[in-house]
C-alpha positions as CSV (number, residue, x, y, z in Angstrom):
1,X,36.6,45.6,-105.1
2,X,36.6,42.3,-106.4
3,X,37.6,38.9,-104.6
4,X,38.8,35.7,-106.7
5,X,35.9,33.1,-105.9
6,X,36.4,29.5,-106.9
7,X,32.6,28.5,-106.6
8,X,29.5,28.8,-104.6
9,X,26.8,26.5,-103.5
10,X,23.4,27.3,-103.6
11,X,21.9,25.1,-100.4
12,X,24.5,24.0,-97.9
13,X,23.2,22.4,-94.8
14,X,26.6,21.6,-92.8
15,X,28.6,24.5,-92.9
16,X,26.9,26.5,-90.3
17,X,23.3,26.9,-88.7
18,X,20.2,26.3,-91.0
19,X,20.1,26.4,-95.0
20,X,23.5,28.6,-96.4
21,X,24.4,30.5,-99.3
22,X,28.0,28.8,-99.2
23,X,31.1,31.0,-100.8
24,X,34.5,29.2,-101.6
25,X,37.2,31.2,-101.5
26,X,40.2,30.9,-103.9
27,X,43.7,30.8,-102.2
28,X,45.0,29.1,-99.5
29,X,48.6,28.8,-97.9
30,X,47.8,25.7,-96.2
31,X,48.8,22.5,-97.6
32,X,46.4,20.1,-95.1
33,X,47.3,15.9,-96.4
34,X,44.2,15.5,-96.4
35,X,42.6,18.4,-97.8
36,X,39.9,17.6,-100.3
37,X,39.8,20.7,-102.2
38,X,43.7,21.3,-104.0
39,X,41.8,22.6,-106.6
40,X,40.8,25.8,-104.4
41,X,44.9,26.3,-103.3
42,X,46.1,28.4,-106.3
43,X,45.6,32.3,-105.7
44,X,45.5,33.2,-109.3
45,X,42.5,30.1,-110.2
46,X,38.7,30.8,-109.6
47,X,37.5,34.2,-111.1
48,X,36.5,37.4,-109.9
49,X,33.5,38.4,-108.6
50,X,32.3,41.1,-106.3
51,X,30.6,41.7,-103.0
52,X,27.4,42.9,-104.4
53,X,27.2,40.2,-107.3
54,X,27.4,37.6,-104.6
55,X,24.7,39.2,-102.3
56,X,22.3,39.3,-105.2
57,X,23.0,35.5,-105.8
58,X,22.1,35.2,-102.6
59,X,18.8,37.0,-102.9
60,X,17.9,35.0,-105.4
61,X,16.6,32.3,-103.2
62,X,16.6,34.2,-99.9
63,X,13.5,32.8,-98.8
64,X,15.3,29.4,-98.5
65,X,17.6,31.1,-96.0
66,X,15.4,32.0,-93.4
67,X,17.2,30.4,-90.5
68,X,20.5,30.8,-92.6
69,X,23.0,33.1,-94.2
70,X,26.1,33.3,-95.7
71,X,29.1,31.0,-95.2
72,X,32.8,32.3,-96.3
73,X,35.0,29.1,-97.1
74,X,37.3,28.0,-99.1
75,X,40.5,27.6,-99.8
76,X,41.2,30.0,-96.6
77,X,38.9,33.2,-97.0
78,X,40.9,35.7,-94.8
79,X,43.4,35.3,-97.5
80,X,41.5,38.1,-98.7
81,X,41.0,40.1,-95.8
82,X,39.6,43.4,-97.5
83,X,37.3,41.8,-99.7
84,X,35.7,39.2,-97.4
85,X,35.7,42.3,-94.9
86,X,33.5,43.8,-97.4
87,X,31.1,40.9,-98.4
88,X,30.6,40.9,-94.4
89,X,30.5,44.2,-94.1
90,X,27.5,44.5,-96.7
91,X,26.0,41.2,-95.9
92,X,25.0,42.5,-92.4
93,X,23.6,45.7,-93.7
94,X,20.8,43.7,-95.7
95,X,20.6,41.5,-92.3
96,X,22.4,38.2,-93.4
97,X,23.6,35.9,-90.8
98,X,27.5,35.6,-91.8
99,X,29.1,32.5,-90.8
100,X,33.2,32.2,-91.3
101,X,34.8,29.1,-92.1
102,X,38.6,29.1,-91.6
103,X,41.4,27.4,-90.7
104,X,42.7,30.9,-89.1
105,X,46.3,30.6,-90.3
106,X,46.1,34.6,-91.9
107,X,45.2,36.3,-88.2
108,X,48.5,38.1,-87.6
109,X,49.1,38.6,-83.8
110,X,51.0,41.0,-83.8
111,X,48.3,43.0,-85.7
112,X,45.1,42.1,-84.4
113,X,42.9,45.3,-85.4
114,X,43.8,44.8,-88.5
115,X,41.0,41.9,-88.6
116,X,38.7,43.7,-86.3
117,X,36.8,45.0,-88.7
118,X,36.2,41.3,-90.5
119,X,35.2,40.3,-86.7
120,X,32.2,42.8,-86.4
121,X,30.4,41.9,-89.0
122,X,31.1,37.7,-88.3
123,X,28.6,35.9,-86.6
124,X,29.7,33.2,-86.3
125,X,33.4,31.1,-86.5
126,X,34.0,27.9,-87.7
127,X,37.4,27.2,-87.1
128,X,39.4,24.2,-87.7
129,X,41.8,23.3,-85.6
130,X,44.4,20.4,-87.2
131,X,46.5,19.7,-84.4
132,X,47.1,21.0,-81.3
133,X,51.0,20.0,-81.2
134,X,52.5,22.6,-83.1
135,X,55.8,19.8,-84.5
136,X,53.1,17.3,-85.7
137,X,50.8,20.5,-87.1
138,X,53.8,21.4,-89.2
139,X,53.7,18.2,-90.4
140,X,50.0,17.7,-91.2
141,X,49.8,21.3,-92.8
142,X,52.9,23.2,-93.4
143,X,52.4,25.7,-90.9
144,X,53.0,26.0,-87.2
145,X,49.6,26.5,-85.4
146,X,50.5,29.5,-82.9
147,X,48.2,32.0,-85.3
148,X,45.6,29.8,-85.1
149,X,45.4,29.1,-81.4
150,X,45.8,33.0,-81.1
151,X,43.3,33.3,-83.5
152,X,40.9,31.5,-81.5
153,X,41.6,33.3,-78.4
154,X,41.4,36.6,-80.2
155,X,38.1,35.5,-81.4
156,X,37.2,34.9,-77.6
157,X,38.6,38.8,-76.4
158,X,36.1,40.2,-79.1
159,X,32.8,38.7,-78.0
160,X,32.8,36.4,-81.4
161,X,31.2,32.8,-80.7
162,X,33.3,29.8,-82.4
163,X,32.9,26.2,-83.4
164,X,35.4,24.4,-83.2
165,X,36.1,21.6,-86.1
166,X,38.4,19.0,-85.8
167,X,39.4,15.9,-88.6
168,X,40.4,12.6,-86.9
169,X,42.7,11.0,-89.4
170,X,44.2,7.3,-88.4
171,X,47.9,8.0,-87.2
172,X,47.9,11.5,-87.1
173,X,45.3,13.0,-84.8
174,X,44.0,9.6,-83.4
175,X,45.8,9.9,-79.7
176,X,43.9,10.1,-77.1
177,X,46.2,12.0,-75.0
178,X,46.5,14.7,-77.7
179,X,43.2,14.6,-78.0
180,X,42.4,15.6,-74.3
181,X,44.9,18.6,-75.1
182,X,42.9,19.8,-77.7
183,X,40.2,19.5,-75.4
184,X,42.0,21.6,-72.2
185,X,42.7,24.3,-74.9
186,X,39.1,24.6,-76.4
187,X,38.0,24.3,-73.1
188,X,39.3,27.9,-72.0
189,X,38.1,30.0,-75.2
190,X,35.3,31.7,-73.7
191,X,33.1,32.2,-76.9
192,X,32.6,28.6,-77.8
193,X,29.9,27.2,-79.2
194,X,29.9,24.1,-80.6
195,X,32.4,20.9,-81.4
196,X,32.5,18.8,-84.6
197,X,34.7,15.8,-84.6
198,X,34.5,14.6,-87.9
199,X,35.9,11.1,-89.4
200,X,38.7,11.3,-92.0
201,X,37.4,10.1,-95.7
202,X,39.3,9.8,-99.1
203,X,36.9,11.4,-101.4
204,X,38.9,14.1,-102.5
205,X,41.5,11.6,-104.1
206,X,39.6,12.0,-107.8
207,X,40.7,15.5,-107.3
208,X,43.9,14.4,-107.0
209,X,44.2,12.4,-109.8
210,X,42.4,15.1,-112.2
211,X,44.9,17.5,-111.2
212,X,48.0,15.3,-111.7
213,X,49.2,15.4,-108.1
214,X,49.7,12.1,-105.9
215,X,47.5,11.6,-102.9
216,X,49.4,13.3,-100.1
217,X,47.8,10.3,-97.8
218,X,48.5,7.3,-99.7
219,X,47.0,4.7,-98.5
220,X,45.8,5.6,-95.3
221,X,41.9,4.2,-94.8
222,X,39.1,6.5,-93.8
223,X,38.2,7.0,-90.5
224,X,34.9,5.4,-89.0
225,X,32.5,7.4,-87.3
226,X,32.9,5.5,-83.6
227,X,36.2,6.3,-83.6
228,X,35.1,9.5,-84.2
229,X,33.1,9.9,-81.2
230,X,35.7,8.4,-79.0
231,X,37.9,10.5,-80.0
232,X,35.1,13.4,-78.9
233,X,34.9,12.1,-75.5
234,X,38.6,12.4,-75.1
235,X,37.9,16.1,-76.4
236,X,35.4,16.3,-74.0
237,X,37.2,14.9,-71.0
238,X,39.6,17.7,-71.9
239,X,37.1,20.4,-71.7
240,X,36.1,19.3,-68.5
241,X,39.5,19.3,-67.1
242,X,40.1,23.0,-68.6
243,X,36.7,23.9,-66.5
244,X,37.9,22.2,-63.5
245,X,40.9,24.1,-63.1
246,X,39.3,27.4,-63.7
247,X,36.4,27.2,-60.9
């Protein structure tokens, strides 16, 4: 089998615990306005590459991946279910820590063995959540975000912990009261593992202009990292409130 990869990165240090062998998948159904990687939507871009030629990248320098692993990214890796399935699958026979990095819009509720098999062999989940108000999600993405909550609670049924990763943007996902809603949802997935509230920045605009396209964002300026960490305290406060209601 061979998946369509768009690139990898030899030492990533923020896409999941220690030093990672980092995989970007090509294809993605999302359309995020600030998405810094348009170059990684297109399902037919990137070239192939299979499980077992990745793996022995990744051996090339295992040494440096002691406290690491493998991270699936992207573009949206369950795009290609049966092949990231695979990498998983094969990664955890050589004992590789597999860390999945997705925005969850491929998990299918009303199929949800079908991506059993990708769970088993995923140690950990990093999943982004855009918006927790589904009108203004379609807005920011495309897409409605019912398949990722579910995904997330799914995650939760099968014993898989989760981070949770979520982009404050100015006007979009900057209210606190939405904010504190996020937090009452993360609060009852009962795998979680981690928060990341992470300031909106511009960098992927030269992307843009490379490829043609205007900057879905415009003008909007970056986000500063105290707003940042307000905006996790609302998070927080959420949580809290989730937990209070459950004891």
């Amino acid at each position: 089998m061979e998946g369509r990869i768009h690139s990898t990165e030899s030492f990533g240090t923020v896409d999941g615990p220690g030093v990672r062998f980092v995989i970007f998948f090509q294809g993605c159904p999302m359309r995020c306005l600030y998405c810094h990687n348009p170059d990684t939507w297109d399902v037919q871009g990137g070239h192939p590459e299979t499980a077992d030629a990745l793996l022995e990248a990744f051996a090339h320098n295992r040494p440096f991946y002691k406290n690491g692993g493998i991270t699936a990214t992207g573009g949206e890796p369950m795009l290609q279910l049966d092949f990231l399935t695979e990498l998983f699958t094969k990664a955890k026979a050589r004992g590789i820590h597999t860390c999945l990095d997705t925005s969850g819009i491929c998990y299918d509720p009303a199929q949800p063995a079908h991506f059993d098999a990708l769970l088993a062999v995923t140690d950990l989940v990093m999943l982004d959540i855009k918006h927790i108000d589904d009108k203004r999600h379609r807005a920011l993405t495309g897409h409605s975000n019912a398949r990722i909550l579910a995904f997330a609670e799914r995650l939760g049924e099968k014993g898989v912990p989760v981070w949770i990763r979520h982009v404050i943007v100015p006007g979009w996902t900057d209210d606190p009261a939405e904010q504190e809603q996020l937090g009452f949802f993360i609060g009852g997935l009962q795998t979680l593992k981690g928060l990341d509230v992470l300031p909106y920045h511009d960098m992927g605009r030269a992307k843009y202009e490379a490829l043609g396209m205007p900057y879905p964002l415009g003008d909007t300026p970056p986000a500063d990292k105290e707003t940042a960490v307000q905006a996790k305290q609302h998070i927080l406060q959420g949580i809290r409130k989730r937990l209070r209601a459950q004891t």
